[in-house]
N, C-alpha and C positions, 0 to 999 in steps of 0.2 A: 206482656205475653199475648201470642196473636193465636186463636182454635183456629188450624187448618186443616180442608181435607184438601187431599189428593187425586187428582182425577188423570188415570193413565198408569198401570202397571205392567206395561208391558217391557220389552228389555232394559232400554235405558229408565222406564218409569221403576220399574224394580231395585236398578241401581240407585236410585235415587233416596228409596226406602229402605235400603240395606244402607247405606254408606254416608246418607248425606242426613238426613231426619237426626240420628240419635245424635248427632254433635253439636243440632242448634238449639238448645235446652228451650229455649225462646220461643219458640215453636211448638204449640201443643197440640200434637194429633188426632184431632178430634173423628176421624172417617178419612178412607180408601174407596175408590170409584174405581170398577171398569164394567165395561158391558160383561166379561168374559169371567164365567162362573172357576174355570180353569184357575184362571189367574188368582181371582180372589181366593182358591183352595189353595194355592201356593204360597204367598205371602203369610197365610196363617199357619200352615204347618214347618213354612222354612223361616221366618222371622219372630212366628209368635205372636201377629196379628189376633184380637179376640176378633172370633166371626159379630161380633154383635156391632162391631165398629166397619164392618165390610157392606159395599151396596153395589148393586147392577148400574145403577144410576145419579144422576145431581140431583136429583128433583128428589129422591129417594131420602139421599144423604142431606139434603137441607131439610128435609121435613124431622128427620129423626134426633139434631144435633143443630147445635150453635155452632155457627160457623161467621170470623171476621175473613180470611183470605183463602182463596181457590188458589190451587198450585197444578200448575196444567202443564203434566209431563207425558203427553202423547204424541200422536204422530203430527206434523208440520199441519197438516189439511186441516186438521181436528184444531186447531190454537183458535182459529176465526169463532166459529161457534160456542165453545167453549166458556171463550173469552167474555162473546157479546153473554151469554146465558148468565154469565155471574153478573158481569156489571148490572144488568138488566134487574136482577136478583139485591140489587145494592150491595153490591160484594166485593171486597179489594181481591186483586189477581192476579199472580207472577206466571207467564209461562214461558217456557224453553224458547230458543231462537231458532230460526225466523219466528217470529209472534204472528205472522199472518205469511197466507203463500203468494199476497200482493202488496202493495204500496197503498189502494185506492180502501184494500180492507182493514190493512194498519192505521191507515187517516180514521176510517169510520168509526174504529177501537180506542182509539184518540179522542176523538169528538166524543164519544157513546160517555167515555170516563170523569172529561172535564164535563159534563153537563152531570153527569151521577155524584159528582164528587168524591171521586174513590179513585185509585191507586191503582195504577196500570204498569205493571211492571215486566222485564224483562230479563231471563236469567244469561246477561251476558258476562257469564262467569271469570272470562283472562282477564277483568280487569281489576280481579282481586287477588290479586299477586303484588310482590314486591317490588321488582323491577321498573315494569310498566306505573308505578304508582310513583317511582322515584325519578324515576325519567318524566312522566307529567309537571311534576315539581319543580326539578331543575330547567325543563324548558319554559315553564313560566316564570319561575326568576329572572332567567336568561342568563343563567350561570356564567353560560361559555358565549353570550350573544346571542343574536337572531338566531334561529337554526335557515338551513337554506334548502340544503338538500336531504333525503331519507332514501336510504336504499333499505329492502325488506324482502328478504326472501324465507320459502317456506318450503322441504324437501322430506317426503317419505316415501313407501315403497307398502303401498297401501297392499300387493297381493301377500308382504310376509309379517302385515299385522291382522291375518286373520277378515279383512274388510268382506263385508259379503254386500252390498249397497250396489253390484255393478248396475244394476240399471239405471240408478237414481238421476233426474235430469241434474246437469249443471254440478257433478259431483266438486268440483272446486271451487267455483264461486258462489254459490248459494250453500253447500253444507259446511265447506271448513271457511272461504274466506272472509265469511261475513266475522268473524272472529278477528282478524288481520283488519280488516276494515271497521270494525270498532274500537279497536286501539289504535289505529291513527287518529282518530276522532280526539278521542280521549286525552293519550298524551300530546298531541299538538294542543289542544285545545281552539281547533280551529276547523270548519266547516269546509267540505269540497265542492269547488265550481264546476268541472268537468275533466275528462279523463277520455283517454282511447287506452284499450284491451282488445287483445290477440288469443285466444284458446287453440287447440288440438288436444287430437287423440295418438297419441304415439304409437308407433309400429307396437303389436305383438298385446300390445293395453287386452284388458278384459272387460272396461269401462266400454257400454254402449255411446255413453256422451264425452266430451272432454274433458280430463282429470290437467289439464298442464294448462298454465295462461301466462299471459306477462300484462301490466298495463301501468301505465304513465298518469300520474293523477295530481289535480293543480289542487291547490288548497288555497281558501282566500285573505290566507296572512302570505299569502305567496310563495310558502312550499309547494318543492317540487317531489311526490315519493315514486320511487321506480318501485314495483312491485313483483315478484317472480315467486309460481307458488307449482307446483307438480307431487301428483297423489305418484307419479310412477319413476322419481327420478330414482337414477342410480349411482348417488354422490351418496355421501355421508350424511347420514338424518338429521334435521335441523329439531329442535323444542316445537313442541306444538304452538307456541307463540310465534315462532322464529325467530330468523337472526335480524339484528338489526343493528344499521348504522345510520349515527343523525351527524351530517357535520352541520357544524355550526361556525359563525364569523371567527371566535375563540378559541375552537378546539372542536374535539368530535364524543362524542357518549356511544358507546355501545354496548347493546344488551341482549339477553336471550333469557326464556322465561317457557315454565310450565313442561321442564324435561319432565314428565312423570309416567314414562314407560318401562314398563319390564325392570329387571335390576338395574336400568341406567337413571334410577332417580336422581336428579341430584338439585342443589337449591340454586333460585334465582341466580341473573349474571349480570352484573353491570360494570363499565370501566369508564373511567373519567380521563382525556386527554386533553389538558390546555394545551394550547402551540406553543411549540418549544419545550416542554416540561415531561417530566416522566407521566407513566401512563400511574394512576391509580384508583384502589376501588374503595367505593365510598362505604357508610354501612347501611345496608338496606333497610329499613322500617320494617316494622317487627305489627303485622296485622290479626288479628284477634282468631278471623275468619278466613280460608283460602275457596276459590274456585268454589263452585257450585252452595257451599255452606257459607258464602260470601253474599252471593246473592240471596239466599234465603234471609240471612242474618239482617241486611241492607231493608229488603221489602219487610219483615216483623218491623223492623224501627221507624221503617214510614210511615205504617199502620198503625203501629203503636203511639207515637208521637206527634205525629203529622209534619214531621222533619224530617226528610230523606236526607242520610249521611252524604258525602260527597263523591262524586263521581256516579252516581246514582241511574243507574240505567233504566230509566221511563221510558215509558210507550211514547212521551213527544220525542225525548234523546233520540230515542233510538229509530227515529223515522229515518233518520239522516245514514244510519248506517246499513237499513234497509235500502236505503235510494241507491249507493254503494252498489250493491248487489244487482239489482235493475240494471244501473245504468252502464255494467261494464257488460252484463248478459244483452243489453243492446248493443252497444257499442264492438262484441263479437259478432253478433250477429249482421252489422254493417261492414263488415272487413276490418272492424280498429276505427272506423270515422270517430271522431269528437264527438263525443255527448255531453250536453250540457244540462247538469244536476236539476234542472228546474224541470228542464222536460219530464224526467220522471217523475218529479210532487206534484207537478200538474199545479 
């Protein structure tokens, strides 16, 4: 069992303490951080929070309480500092994705970690699903052969879920697709060389920046993924993982993962097609922990043990799916030219 406090109660940090905390038993609450006296007045009248476990500050809450892992659920700008202050503090520490709002301050969060020896982690929670875990699997068997090609598309209609982010820069590729770009990571299990990416803003959009993109991304087992993702399409909504297709030399796998909206809940998708043969679904693995209490669950065990479970999303993993992010945000901003992954890790 790992004493965490929490630093960030603001909307999604809220969520995080209502919905995600009481299911990781694992996980013992030791302190609640925010600047915002409001906030802290909230969580204890609407959750039940004791005020004696509440503080303004980290410096506050490490002085008052044992603390092994900081849990950093605030805003994107706030992860860098945050981050470095625990490590700094000898502190193991999960925060939300992006874990930094650069590349060069994710390396230094990296560095900062392996010279502390502590546990830099990263809550990148679609890879705790069933789907994407089963599809990692069978393409590393190579069930159906090489895989060759991935097409992945991602489709909602962000003004009729309530989105209020319109300013946000880069609302598609740095808030939702860094998600899309970490499961290609993951289930290929293979690293991207470079990539061209196209964005806009669609006629009539309320998004100040580009919600719509496309981009073409090489991987150096020599997949090729098309990728199409739009916060404004007006097709039929894909799962927040989206849809996916992987052919492969043998046949093709396809999946969809994390429908968890509104009444349209429904569980993981996967189907299995050898060439030639009926199409059929395998049984998906049955995982302890989902999304968000997945990752939590994942960082207590690496802490605890000093053996991250598998597929384990570190602040080194996850450099690469940050790069992802960079490199297609440049690569729009050249018109689509090629950029090659390295230029962004510098």
């Amino acid at each position: 069992m790992a004493k965490v406090i929490q630093v960030g109660l603001g909307h999604w940090g809220f969520s995080w303490t209502a919905e995600v905390l009481p299911t990781v038993p694992q996980a013992e609450m030791v302190g609640y951080v925010d600047t915002s006296e409001e906030t802290l007045d909230r969580i204890q009248a609407e959750l039940g929070i004791p005020q004696s476990l509440c503080f303004t500050s980290l410096e506050a809450a490490r002085e008052a309480v044992e603390c092994d892992l900081i849990l950093g659920t605030l805003r994107t700008q706030a992860h860098y500092p945050v981050a470095r202050q625990a490590l700094e503090a000898d502190l193991n520490v999960m925060v939300e994705k992006p874990f930094a709002s650069t590349v060069a301050e994710a390396q230094a969060l990296v560095d900062l970690a392996r010279v502390q020896g502590k546990v830099l982690a990263v809550s990148q929670n679609y890879r705790f699903y069933p789907a994407p875990i089963l599809a990692a699997q069978l393409i590393a068997k190579k069930e159906l052969g090489p895989v060759d090609l991935v097409s992945l598309a991602f489709r909602q209609h962000a003004p009729d879920l309530g989105y209020r982010y319109w300013d946000i820069p880069d609302p598609l590729l740095a808030d939702m697709s860094i998600h899309h770009f970490d499961l290609m990571r993951m289930v290929l299990g293979s690293e991207p060389l470079r990539l061209t990416c196209r964005t806009w803003n669609p006629v009539g959009s309320p998004f100040q920046h580009d919600p719509a993109g496309v981009a073409l991304i090489e991987f150096d087992n020599g997949v090729m993924v098309n990728y199409q993702g739009s916060w404004m399409s007006g097709g039929e909504r894909t799962p927040w993982a989206g849809e996916w297709t992987m052919d492969c030399a043998d046949g093709v796998i396809s999946w969809t993962s994390r429908a968890n909206f509104g009444e349209e809940r429904n569980e993981d998708q996967l189907l299995v097609r050898h060439r030639g043969q009926d199409t059929v679904a395998p049984r998906l693995p049955e995982i302890p922990h989902r999304d968000r209490a997945g990752s939590l669950a994942a960082v207590v065990q690496a802490v605890d043990t000093g053996s991250p479970p598998s597929r384990f999303p570190s602040g080194t993993d996850n450099l690469n799916s940050l790069a992802l992010v960079a490199a297609t945000i440049l690569s729009a901003q050249r018109d689509g030219s090629w950029v090659e992954i390295e230029e962004v890790l510098g």
